[in-house]
TORNU-850471 format. One record per residue (C-alpha): residue in three letters; y, z, x. Coordinates in steps of 0.05 Angstrom, whole numbers, plus 5000, padded with zeros to 4 digits. Layout:
N
ALAYZX;...
This chain:
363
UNK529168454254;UNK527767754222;UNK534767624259;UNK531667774324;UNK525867384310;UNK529266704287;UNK533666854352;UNK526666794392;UNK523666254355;UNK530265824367;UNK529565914441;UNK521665834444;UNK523065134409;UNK529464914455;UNK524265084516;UNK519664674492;UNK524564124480;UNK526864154545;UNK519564174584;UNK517663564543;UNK524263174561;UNK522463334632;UNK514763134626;UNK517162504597;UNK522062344645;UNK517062484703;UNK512562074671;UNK516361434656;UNK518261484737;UNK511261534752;UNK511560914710;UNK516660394740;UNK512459914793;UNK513859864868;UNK513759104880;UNK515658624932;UNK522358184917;UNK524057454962;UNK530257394965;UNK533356664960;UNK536556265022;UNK538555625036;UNK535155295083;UNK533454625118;UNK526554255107;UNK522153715107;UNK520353415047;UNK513452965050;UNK509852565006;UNK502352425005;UNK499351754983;UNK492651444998;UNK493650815030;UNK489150135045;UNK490549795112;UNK491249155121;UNK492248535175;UNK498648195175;UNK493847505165;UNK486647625155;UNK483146885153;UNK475646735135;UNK473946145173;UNK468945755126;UNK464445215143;UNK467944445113;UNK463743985122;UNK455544205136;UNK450744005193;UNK448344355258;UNK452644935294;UNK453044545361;UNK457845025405;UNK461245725393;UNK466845805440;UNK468346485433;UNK464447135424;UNK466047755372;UNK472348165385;UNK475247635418;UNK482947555430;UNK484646845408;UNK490146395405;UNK493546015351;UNK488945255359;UNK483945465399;UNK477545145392;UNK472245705357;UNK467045245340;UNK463944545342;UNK459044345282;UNK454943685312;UNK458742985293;UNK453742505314;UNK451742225241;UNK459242235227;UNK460841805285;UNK454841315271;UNK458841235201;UNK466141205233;UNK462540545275;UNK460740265197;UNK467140435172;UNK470740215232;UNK466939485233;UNK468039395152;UNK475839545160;UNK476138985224;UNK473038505180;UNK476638655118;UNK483138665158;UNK480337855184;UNK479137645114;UNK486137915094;UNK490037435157;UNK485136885129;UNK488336935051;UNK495337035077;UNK494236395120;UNK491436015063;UNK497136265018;UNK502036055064;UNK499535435060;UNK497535354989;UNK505535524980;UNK507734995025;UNK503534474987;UNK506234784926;UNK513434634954;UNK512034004958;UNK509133974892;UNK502133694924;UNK498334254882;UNK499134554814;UNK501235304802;UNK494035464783;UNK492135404855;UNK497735714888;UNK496636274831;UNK488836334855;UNK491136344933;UNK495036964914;UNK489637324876;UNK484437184936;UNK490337494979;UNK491738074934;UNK483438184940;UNK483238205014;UNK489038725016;UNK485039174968;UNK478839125004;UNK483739255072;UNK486239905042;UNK480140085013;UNK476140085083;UNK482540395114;UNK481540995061;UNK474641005084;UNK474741065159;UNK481741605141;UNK476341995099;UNK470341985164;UNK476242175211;UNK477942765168;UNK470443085162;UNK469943015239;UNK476243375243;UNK472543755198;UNK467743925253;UNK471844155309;UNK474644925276;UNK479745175312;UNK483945855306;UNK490045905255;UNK494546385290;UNK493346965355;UNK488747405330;UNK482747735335;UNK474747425323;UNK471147735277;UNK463247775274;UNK460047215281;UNK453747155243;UNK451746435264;UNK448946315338;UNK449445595369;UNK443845105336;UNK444245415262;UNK444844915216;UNK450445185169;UNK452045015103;UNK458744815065;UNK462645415055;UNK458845885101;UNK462146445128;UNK462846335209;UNK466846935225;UNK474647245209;UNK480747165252;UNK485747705241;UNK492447805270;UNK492648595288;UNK500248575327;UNK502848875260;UNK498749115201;UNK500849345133;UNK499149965084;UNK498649855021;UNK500450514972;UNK501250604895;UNK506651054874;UNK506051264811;UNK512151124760;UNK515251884752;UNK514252024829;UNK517351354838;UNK524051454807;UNK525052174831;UNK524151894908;UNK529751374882;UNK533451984865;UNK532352334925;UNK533051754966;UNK526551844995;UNK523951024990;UNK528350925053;UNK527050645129;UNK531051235143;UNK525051765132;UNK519251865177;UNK513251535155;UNK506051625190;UNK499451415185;UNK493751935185;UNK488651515198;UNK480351725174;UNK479052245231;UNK485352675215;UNK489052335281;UNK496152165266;UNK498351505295;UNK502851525353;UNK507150865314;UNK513250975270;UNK512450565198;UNK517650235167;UNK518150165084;UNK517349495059;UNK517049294981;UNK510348994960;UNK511348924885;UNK518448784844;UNK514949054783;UNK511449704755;UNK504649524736;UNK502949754660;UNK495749834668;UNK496250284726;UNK503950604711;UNK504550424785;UNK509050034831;UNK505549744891;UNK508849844970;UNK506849765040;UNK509050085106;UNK508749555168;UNK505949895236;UNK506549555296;UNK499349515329;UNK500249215398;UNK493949445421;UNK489549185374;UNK487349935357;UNK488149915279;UNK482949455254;UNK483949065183;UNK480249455129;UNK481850185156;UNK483450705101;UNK488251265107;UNK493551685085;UNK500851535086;UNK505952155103;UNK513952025084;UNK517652585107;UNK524752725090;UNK529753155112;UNK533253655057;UNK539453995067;UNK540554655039;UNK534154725001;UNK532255214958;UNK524955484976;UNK520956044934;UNK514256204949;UNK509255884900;UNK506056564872;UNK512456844846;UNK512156254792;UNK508756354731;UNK507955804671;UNK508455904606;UNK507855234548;UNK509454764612;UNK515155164635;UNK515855574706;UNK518356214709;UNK519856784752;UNK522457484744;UNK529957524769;UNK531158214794;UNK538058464773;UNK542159014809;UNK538659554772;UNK532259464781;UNK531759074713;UNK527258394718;UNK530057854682;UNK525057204661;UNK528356604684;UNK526655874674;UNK526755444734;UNK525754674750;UNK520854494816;UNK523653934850;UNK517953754903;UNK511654164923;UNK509354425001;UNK504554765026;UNK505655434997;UNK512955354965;UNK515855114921;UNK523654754924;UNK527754794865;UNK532454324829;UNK535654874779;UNK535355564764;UNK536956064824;UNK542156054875;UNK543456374944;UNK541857164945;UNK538057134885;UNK532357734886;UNK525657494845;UNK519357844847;UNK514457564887;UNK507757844872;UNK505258144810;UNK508657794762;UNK502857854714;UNK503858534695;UNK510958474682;UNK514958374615;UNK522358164604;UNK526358814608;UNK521559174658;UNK524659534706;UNK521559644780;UNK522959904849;UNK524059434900;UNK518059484960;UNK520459035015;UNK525258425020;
């Protein structure tokens, strides 16, 4: 009897054995995610870079005011298409010439008192010669001549200096460009140094950019700081402009304050339509051959490192470390750390652990 009932017992316990293995089993595939995998291709892209740029003229001139007195004529009105010495303004010479006429009688006499020494040297020498004089005289006849030559050059220097301010008065344009506003109107009397308005010469304009120092050296690397990549100018209403830019070096040297090196990007401008002063954004695109492209919310971070879950043959993830080369819109492209036909997960990452196994939803 006891036989019999050890017999039962033995079974009863196997049973349950066996129902629990089977609960457990049922309930670890209950278990196991569903998740959708990317799988990893090679392809061809654009790579751009972003940078806020300042625009400037190819020469942007403030015409100031030289010499002061009364705004007699303004040749040319605002927004005005000039050439290179045309007359922009005349400032009133009249008190200038009344002092050229001074300077211009005091040099004539000064220059008739100089052929009156010389004459009286000459002869003072000719007497010495003949050793009718002494040396003292001869020696004075030279110092009245030396006298007249001074005050000869000295009157010269003066009438030079009158001709220069009315030069002074006549302000003409430095190069084709462009007029500026013009705050003065005809009969101001204007200062020294007042501001009469800016020529600048729009044909070509530059953008300034900083770059900083790490971005700097991988575009080296990538060979992105080339005329070879396409570089536009989103100007302050989101247009693009319809001109190509080409990459010209503005500094030689990284700037330690800033950890910055300084470039520009020349745009031709034929129409005038880009005005000095304009801000913007600068775009340099670059092609890439063969990239590799994951989307952005299959990386995770952890301590400054990216991650995502490789997903091996079996189901099994697999955290893997990764390095981000460059950054777009919603992907990232990598330097190191997957290759062609990889599988990763590509959501719901954050409830996974190294070693987790999970069904695959979609490629």
């Amino acid at each position: 009897m006891n036989i019999h009932k050890n017999k039962f017992l033995l079974f009863a316990l196997s049973l349950f054995v066996l129902v629990s293995c089977g609960d457990k089993s049922k309930k670890d595939s209950h278990n196991i995610k569903t998740l959708p995998v990317y799988k990893v291709t090679l392809k061809d892209t654009i790579v751009s870079s972003k940078f806020v740029a300042d625009v400037h003229a190819k020469n942007n001139v403030e015409i100031h005011v030289r010499i002061p007195g009364l705004l007699e004529k303004v040749y040319v009105s605002e927004g005005q298409k000039v050439k290179k010495g045309q007359i922009l303004f005349k400032i009133s010479d009249v008190e200038l010439q009344i002092q050229l006429l001074k300077a211009e009688a005091v040099y004539k006499s000064a220059k008739a008192d100089l052929r009156i020494t010389t004459v009286e040297l000459e002869q003072a020498q000719t007497l010495f010669n003949k050793k009718v004089i002494a040396d003292k005289e001869l020696e004075l006849s030279k110092a009245k001549n030396d006298a007249a030559s001074a005050k000869l050059a000295h009157a010269a220097a003066e009438r030079k200096a009158i001709n220069q301010q009315i030069s002074f008065t006549t302000i003409r344009a430095p190069f084709d460009g462009t007029v500026d506003r013009i705050p003065f109107k005809e009969g101001s009397l204007v200062e020294n140094g007042s501001l009469l308005t800016t020529v600048s010469q729009l044909d070509d304009v530059y953008a300034y950019f900083s770059i900083p120092e790490n971005t700097y050296f991988q575009m080296m690397e990538d060979k992105t700081l080339n005329n070879q990549g396409d570089i536009k100018l989103v100007l302050p209403n989101g247009m693009v402009y319809d001109q190509k830019g080409e990459l010209r070096t503005a500094d030689g040297e990284i700037d330690r304050q800033t950890g910055s090196i300084q470039y520009k990007a020349k745009f031709h401008n034929p129409q005038g339509f880009i005005k000095h002063g304009t801000s913007g954004k600068l775009i340099i695109s670059e092609p890439k051959i063969n990239a590799i492209l994951i989307p952005q919310k299959a990386v995770f971070s952890i301590q400054d490192k990216q991650y995502v879950f490789l997903v091996k043959k079996d189901g099994v993830v697999k955290m893997t470390n990764i390095t981000i080369e460059s950054t777009l819109d919603d992907v990232y492209i990598l330097n190191d750390g997957l290759k062609n036909d990889d599988l990763i997960v590509q959501e719901g990452t954050q409830s996974l652990r190294d070693g987790d196994k999970i069904n695959i939803k979609q490629i």
